[in-house]
NUGUKE-713299 format. One record per residue (C-alpha): x, y, z; residue in one letter. Coordinates in steps of 0.001 Angstrom, whole numbers, plus 500000, padded with zeros to 6 digits. Layout:
<atoms>
ATOM/X/Y/Z/A
...
</atoms>
This chain:
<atoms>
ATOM/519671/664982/935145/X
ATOM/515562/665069/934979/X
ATOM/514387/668605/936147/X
ATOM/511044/669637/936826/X
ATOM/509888/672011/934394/X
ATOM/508373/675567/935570/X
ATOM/504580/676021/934819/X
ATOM/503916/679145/933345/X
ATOM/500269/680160/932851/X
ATOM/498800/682527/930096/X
ATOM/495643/683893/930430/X
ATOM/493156/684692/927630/X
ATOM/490485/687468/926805/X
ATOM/488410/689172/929155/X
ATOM/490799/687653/932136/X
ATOM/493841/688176/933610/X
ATOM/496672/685900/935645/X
ATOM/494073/685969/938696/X
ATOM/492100/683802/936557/X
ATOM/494445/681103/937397/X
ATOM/493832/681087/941067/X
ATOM/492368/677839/941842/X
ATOM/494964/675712/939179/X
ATOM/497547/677439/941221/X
ATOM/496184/676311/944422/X
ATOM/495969/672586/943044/X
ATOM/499201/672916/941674/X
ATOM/500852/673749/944553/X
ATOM/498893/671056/946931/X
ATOM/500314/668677/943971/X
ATOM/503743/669700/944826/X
ATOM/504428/671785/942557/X
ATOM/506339/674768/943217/X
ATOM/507745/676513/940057/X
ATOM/504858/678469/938900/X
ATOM/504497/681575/937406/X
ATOM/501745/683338/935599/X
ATOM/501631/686284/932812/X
ATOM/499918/689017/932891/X
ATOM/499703/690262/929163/X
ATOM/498716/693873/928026/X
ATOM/495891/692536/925447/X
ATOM/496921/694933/922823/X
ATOM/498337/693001/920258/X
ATOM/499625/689689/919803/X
ATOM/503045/690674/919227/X
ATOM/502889/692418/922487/X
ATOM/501553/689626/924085/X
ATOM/503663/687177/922609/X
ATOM/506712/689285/923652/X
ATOM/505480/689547/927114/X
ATOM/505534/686050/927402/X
ATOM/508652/685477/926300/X
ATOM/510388/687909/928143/X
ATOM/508819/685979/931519/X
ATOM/509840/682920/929666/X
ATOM/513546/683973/929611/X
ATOM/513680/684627/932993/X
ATOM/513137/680801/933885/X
ATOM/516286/678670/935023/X
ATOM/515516/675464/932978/X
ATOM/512442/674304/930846/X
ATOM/509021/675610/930677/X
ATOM/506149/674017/930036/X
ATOM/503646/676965/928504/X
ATOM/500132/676445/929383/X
ATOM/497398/678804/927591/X
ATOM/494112/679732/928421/X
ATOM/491287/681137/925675/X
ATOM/494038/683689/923874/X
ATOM/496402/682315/925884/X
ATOM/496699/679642/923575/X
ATOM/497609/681848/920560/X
ATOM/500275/683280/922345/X
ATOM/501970/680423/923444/X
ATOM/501879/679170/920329/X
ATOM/503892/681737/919290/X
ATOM/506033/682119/922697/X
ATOM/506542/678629/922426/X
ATOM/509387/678439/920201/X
ATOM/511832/679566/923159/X
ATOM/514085/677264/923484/X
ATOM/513590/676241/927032/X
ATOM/510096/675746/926299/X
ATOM/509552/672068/926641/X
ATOM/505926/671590/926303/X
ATOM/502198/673372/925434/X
ATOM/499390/672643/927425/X
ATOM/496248/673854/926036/X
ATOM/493322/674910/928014/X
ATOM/489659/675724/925967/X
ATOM/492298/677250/923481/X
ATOM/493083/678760/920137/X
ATOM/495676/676744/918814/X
ATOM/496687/678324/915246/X
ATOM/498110/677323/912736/X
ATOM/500364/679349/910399/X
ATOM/498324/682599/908987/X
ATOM/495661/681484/910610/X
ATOM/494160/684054/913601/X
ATOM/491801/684130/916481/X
ATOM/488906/685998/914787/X
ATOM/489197/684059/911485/X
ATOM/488981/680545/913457/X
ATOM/485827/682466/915209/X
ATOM/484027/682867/912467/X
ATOM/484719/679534/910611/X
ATOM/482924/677831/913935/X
ATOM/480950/680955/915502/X
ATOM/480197/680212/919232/X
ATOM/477020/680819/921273/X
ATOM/478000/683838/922683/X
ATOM/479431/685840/919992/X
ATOM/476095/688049/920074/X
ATOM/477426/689233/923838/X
ATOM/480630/690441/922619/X
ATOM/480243/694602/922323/X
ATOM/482959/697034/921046/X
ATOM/483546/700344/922628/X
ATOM/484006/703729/921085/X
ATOM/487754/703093/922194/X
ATOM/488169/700085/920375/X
ATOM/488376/697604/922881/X
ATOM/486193/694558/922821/X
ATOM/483906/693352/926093/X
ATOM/482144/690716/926887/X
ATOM/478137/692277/927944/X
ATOM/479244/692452/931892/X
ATOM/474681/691459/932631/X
ATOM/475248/688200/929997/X
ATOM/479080/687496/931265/X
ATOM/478424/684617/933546/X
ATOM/475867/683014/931228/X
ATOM/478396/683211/927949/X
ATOM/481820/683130/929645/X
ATOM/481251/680721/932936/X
ATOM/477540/679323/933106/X
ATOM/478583/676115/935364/X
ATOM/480032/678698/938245/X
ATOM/477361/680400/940250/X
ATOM/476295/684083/939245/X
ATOM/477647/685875/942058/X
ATOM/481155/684560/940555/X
ATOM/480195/685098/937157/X
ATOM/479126/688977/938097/X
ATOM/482312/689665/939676/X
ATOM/484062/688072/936977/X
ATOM/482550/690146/934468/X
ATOM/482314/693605/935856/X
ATOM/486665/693072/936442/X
ATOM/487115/691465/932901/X
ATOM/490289/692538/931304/X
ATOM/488912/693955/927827/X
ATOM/491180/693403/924853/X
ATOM/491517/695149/922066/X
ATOM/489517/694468/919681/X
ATOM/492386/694390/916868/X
ATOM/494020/691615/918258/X
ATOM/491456/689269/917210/X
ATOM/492677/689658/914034/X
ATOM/496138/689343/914351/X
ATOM/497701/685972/912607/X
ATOM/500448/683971/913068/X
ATOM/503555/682484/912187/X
ATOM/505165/679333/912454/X
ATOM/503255/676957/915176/X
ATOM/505330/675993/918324/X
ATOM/503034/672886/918350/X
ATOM/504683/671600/915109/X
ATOM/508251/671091/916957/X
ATOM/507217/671041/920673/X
ATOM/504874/668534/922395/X
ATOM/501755/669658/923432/X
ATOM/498031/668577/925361/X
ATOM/494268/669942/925022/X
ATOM/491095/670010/926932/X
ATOM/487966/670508/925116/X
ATOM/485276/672276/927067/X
ATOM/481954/670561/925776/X
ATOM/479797/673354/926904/X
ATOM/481794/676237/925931/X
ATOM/480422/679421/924689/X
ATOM/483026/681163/923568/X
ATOM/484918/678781/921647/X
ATOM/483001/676296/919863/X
ATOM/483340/672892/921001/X
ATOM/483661/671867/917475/X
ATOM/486280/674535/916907/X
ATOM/488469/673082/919664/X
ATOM/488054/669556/918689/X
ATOM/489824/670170/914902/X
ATOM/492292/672315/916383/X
ATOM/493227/669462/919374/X
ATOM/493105/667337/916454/X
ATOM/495888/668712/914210/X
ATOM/497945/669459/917184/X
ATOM/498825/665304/917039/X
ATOM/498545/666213/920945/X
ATOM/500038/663615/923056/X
ATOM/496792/663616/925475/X
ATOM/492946/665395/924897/X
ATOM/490803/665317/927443/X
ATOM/487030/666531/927043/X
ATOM/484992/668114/930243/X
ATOM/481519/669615/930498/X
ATOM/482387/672583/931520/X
ATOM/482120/675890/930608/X
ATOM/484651/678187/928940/X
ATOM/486116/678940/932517/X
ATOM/487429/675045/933259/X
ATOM/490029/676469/934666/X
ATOM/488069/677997/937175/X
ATOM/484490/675488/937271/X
ATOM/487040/672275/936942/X
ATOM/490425/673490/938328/X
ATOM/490722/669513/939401/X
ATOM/491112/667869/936341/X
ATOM/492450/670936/934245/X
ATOM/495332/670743/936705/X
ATOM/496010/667040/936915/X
ATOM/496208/667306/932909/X
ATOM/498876/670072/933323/X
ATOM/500769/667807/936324/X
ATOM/500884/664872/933639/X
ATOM/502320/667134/931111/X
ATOM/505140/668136/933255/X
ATOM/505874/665322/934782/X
ATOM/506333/663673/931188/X
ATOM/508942/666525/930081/X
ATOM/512134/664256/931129/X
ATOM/514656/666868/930409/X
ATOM/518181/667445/930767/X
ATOM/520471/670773/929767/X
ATOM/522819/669958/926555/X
ATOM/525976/672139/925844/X
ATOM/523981/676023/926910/X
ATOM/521785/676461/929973/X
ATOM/519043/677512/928233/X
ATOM/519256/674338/925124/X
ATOM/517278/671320/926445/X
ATOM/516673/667936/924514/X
ATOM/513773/665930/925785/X
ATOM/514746/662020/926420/X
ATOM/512023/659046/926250/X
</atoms>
């Protein structure tokens, strides 16, 4: 029996799960009802990652994990649940085995990386006057001034925190490449969509924030995604196998 899978959404850096809002919104005018969204404690990836999983577990049938920024990272690493069904990422890191956050940063360093400042208690902020033009330049700056004076600071020693084993190796997974982003490097997200093998990449001009600047065709990427997962429960509840 097909099921439709619950959409769980992981937010990056400098965010939280409110940065979701507007995906959510489409999401639910699309129908779809099973959503949930993380917030993590940005203080390490393991924390993160555990976080997720832990939300993850709670789900009655498969998940399709959709990451943000960070997000992506984690649910790379979250994604090896095995109700997960799917990755979906969004402007993302998308590891690959050793491989972490601040060492993909600096083999493609983005526009903004000047704006990033460190505090004297180690966590790691985007400059809340430069936010809106290095975090979400196509929103307007009243947005991008509330969304940086209630950014979620991480610390900053997550950034360097690798991985393990890829979920995207074993699990199915999509990308959208923001063309103007700031934060990631467009080129950065291109070889990393690449490698995934994804099973759809999608390119906008947006900004780092296409979840929030483009919610309409972040979301209908995420609805195609899920409605691909044909899944039915083998043997446990929580074992799936994905049929063609």
């Amino acid at each position: 029996m097909s099921e439709q899978p619950t959409i769980v959404l992981v937010h990056g850096f400098w965010g939280g799960a409110a940065h979701w809002n507007r995906v959510i919104v489409e999401l639910l005018n699309r129908g779809y009802e099973k959503i949930r969204a993380v917030e993590l404690p940005l203080t390490s990836l393991a924390e993160d990652v555990e976080r997720t999983r832990k939300l993850v577990a709670q789900q009655a049938g498969p998940v399709l994990l959709v990451g943000h920024s960070y997000g992506g990272a984690v649910i790379t690493q979250a994604g090896h649940a095995p109700n997960v069904a799917g990755l979906v990422y969004i402007a993302a890191f998308a590891p690959d085995q050793g491989e972490s956050p601040g060492g993909l940063t600096q083999e493609f360093p983005p526009e903004a990386a000047a704006n990033l400042a460190p505090d004297s208690d180690g966590y790691l902020w985007v400059r809340p006057e430069r936010f809106q033009q290095s975090f979400c330049q196509d929103l307007s700056p009243q947005e991008g001034l509330v969304m940086g004076l209630t950014q979620k600071a991480p610390l900053a020693s997550t950034f360097g925190d690798a991985l393990g084993a890829p979920a995207w190796r074993d699990k199915p997974s999509w990308y959208q490449v923001s063309r103007a982003d700031r934060m990631i490097a467009p080129a950065n997200q291109e070889r990393m969509a690449a490698r995934l093998n994804a099973r759809k990449v999608i390119h906008l001009d947006a900004s780092h924030a296409s979840l929030a600047s483009q919610p309409g065709p972040v979301t209908a990427l995420i609805a195609e995604a899920a409605d691909s997962l044909s899944l039915i429960h083998i043997s446990e509840p929580t074992r799936l196998r994905r049929i063609s």
